[in-house]
N, C-alpha and C positions, 0 to 999 in steps of 0.2 A: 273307328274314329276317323273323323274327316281330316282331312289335311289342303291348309294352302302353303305357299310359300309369298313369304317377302321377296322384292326384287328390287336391284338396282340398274338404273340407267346407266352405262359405261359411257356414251356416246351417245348425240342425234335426240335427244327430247326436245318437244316442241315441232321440230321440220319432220319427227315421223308421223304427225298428223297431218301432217300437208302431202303426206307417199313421198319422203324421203328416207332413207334406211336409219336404222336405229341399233345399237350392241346395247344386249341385256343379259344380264345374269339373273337369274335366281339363288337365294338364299336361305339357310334352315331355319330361321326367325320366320315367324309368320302366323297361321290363326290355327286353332283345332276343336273340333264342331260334332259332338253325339245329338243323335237324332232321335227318338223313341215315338211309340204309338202315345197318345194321349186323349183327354177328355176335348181338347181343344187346339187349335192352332197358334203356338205361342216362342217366340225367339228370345232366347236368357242370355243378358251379357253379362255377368256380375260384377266383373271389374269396371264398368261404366255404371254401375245402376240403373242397366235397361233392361224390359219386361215390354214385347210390343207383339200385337196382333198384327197379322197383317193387314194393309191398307192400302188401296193403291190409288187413295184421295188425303191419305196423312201428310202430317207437317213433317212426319217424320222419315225421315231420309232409310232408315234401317227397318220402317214399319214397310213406305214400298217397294223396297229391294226384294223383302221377302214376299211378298205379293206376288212378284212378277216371278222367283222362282219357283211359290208353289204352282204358279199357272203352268208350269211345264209341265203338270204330274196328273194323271189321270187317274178314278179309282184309287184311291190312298185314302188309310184311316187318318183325321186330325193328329198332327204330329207337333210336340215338342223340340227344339233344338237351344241344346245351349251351350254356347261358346267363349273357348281361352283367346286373348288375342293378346299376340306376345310381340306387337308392332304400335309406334304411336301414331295413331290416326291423322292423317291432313301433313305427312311430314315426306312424300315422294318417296317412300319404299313401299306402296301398291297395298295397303293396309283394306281399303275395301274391297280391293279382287282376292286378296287372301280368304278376305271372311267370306267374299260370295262364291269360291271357291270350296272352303271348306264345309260351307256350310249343304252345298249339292253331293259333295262327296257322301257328306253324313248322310243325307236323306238316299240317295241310294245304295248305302248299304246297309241302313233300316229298312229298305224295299225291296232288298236282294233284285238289286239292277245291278249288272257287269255293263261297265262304260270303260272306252279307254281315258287316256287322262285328255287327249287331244281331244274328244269329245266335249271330257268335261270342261277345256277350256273356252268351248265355240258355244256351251250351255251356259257359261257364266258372263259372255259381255251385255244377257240383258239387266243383271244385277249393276253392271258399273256403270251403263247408262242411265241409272238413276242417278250416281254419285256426281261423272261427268261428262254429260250430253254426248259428246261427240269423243267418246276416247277412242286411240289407235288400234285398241286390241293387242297392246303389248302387254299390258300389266295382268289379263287373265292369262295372256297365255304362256307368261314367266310363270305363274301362282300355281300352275297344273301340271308344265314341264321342268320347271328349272335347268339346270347348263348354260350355257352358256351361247347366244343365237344372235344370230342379225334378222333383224325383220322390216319388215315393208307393208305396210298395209294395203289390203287382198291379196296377197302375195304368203305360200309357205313358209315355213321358217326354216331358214337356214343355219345347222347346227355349225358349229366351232368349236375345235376341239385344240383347246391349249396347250403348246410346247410343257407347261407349267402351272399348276395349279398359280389363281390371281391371290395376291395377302390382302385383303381390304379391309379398312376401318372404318364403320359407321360412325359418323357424330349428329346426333340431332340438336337442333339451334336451339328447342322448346317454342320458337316460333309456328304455329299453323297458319294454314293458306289455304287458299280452295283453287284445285288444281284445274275446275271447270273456270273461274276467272281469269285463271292464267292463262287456258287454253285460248280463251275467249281475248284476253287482251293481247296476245301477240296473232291472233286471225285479225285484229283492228290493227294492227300497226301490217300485215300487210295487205288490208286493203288503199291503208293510209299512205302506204310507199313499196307498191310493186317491186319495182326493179330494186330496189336495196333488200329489200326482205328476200326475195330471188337469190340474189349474189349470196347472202348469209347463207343459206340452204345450201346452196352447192356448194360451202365451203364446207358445211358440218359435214356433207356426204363424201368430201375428198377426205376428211377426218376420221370417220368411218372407213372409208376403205384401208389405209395406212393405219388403223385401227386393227382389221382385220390379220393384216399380213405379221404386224409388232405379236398380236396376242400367241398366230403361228406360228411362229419362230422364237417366241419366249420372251422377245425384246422390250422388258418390263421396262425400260429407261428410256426408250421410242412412244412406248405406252402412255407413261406420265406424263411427256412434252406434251402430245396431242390431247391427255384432260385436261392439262392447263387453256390450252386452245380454245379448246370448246367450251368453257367455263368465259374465258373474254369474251367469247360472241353472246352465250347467256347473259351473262353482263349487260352488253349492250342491247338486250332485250328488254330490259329493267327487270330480269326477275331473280336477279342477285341481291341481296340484303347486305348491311353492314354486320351483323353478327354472322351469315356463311362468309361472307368477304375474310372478316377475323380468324372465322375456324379455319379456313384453306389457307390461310399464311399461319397459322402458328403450327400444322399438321407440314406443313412443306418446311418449316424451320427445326420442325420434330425429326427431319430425316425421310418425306415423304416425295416419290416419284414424282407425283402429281399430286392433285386435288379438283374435288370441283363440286357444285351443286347437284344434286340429282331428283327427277321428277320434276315435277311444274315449277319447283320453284315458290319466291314469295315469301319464303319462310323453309321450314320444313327438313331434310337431311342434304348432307354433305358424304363426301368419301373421300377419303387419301389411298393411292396404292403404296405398300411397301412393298421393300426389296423380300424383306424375309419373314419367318413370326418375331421375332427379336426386334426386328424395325418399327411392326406393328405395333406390340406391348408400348415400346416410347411413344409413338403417335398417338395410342389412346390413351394413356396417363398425358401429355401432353392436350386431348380434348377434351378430358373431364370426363364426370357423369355422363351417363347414358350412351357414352360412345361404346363400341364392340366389334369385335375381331369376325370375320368371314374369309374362312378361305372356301374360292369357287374353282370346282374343276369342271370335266366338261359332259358329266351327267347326264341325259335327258331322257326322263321317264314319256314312256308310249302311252 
């Protein structure tokens, strides 16, 4: 069975596509993907009501993702895959590098191919370059290691290893967005205003590093300040919405560290840190439906 993992953005979305640093965790929520021989070449999502051949002239965004990963495979019989996806699509928890992760996993170990996961994460950014043109390559390669890492685009990933397991709550808005427009509207806002978009950057990156040292040392209450932070500079990107704006003030009135948007933005999920699983449980009965408990420690599969 294949496996991806969901991920959240801690710090730094947006400036780590411009090679500023980025903290991401991976998460157990995420996709899983069997692959078999078959009469034909066909990708099953059931929970969507999709059935798609590959195409790499389709409308359809999931018909060329799979196009572009069977182009990896040489000599293979026509293969079926069909996948659980236990992430809401378009909501910044890495919902397409999960599935185009999972779904290479699956196809080689229907091909008895040994890959490491770091492999399979550097095989899966040409799946999310369908989704979103120019991604950072943090979201395949949270979906294949999970732990807990600072990344830099072309650059290794740098593992973190936490004083303390993180308490995190996902809440999703039910808002979707397309995280290629976001990426796309804050590249226009800094060609529209260099040196302000500049200053923004270095600041999420000094957030990031005080980011780093709080997560070392445990300092969950250092940690929250700085989501808040970086959640006002999102903000000022406009890809803060009035229903994440709501959800990060009623999860920080819940008893939460911090809060803040995560992933592109536009729509899509939110996180609050708590202090404990007890703090948790309030936070998410506090965000309703769909929210869910994550604790992240400092994992990372080879």
């Amino acid at each position: 069975m294949g496996f991806g993992r969901g991920k959240v953005i801690l710090l730094g979305e947006h400036a780590v596509v411009h090679g500023y640093p980025a903290i991401a965790v991976g998460i157990e929520r995420g996709a899983r993907a069997e692959a078999k021989a078959a009469a034909r070449d066909r990708l099953l999502v059931p929970a969507w009501d999709i059935d798609v051949a590959p195409d790499a002239q389709s409308d359809e965004p999931l018909a060329r993702a799979f196009a572009a990963a069977l182009c990896l495979y040489e000599d293979r019989p026509p293969l079926e895959v069909r996948l659980c996806v236990e992430l809401p699509a378009g909501a910044g928890l890495g919902c397409s590098a999960a599935v185009g992760v999972a779904v290479l996993d699956a196809i080689d170990e229907a091909l008895g191919i040994e890959r490491s996961r770091l492999a399979l994460a550097e095989r899966a950014l040409p799946w999310e370059q369908v989704f979103h043109g120019n991604p950072s390559g943090i979201d395949n390669s949270m979906s294949a290691l999970g732990g807990v890492v600072i990344y830099r685009k072309g650059e290794a990933l740098q593992k973190l290893r936490p004083r303390k397991p993180l308490q995190l709550v996902v809440g999703y808005s039910g808002e979707s967005a397309s995280t290629k427009e976001m990426v796309a509207s804050v590249a226009r806002q800094l060609e529209a205003e260099p040196a302000r978009m500049r200053r923004d950057f270095e600041a999420v990156e000094i957030l990031v590093r005080n980011a780093r040292l709080a997560i070392e040392a445990g300092d969950t209450k250092a940690l929250g300040q700085l989501l808040d932070l970086n959640h006002s500079i999102l903000s000022g990107w406009m890809l803060c919405t009035t229903k994440l704006d709501a959800m990060c003030r009623a999860a920080r009135q819940a008893g939460a560290l911090g809060a803040k948007l995560t992933g592109g933005g536009g729509g899509g999920c939110m996180f609050a840190l708590a202090a404990d699983p007890k703090g948790a449980e309030r936070i998410a009965e506090a965000l309703g439906d769909g929210a869910f408990f994550a604790e992240v420690s400092a994992e990372v599969e080879t």
